[in-house]
C-alpha positions in Angstrom: -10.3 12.1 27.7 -13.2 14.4 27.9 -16.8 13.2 28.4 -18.3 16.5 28.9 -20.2 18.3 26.0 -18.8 19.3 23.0 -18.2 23.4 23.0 -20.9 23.3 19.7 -23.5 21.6 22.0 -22.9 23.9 24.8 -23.3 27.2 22.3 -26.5 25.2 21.3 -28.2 25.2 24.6 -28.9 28.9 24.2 -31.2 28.4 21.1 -34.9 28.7 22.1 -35.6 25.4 20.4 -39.6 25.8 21.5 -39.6 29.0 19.7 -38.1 27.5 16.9 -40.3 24.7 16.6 -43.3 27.0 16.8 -41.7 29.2 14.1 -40.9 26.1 11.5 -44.7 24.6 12.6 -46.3 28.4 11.4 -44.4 28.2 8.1 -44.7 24.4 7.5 -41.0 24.4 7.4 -40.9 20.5 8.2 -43.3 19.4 5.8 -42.4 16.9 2.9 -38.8 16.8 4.7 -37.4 13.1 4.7 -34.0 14.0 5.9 -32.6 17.5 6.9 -35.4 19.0 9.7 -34.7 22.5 10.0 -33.7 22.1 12.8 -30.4 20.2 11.7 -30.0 23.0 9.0 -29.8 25.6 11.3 -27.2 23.6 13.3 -25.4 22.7 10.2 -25.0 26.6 8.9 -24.5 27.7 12.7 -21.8 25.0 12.8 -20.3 26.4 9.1 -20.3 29.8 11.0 -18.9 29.3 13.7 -15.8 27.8 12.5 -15.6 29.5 9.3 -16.4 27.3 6.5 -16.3 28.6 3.1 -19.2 26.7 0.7 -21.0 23.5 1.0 -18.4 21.2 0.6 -16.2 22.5 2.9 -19.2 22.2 5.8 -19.7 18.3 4.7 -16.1 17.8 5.0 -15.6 19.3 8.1 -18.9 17.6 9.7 -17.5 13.9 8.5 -14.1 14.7 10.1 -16.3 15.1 13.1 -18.3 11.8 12.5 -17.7 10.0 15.9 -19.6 13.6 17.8 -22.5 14.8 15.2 -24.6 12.8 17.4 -23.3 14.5 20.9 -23.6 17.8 18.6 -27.1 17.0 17.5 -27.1 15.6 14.1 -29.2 12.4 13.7 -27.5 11.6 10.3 -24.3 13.0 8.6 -25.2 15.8 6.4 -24.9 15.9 3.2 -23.9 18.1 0.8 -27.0 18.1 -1.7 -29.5 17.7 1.0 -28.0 20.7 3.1 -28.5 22.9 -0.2 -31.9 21.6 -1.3 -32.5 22.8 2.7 -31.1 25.9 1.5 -32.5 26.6 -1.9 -36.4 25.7 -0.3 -37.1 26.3 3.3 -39.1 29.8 3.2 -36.7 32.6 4.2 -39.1 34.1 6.7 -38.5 31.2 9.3 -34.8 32.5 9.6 -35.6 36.1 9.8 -38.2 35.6 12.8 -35.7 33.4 14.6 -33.0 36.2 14.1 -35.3 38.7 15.2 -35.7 36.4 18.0 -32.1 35.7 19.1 -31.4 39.7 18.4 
């Protein structure tokens, strides 16, 4: 049985997660957010990338198979389908270019 990190979590630890706090904080990407921080969102859609998901459902599906590690992977709750695209449809757009333009 492993007990090490999950490959996700590992892939994860390259993220500049200061950066991206500073970036969400100059946009007020966090505010009036109850659930999904955009933080999880990006996890959730670099997760949906990674192991090539195909629309919404099929990321929610995939991340409840996974239930027993979303923790270990970073997810405080399981993410839902209509809350990951609310995340979608509202966060300002400019947050994910300047954290693209700061992974590039």
């Amino acid at each position: 049985m492993n007990f090490g990190k999950t490959l996700f979590a590992q892939i994860m630890e390259f993220v500049p997660w200061s950066s991206l706090a500073r970036i969400v904080a100059r946009y007020g990407g966090d505010s009036r957010v109850r659930s999904l921080t955009c933080t999880e969102q990006f996890r959730a859609m670099a997760f949906a990338q990674l192991t090539y998901r195909e629309s919404l459902r099929d990321i929610e599906t995939c991340l409840l198979a996974n239930q027993t590690k979303l923790y270990s992977m970073g997810f405080r709750t399981p993410v839902k389908r209509s809350t990951l695209a609310d995340a979608n449809e509202g966060r300002d757009w400019r947050i994910w270019e300047d954290l693209a333009a700061l992974l590039i």
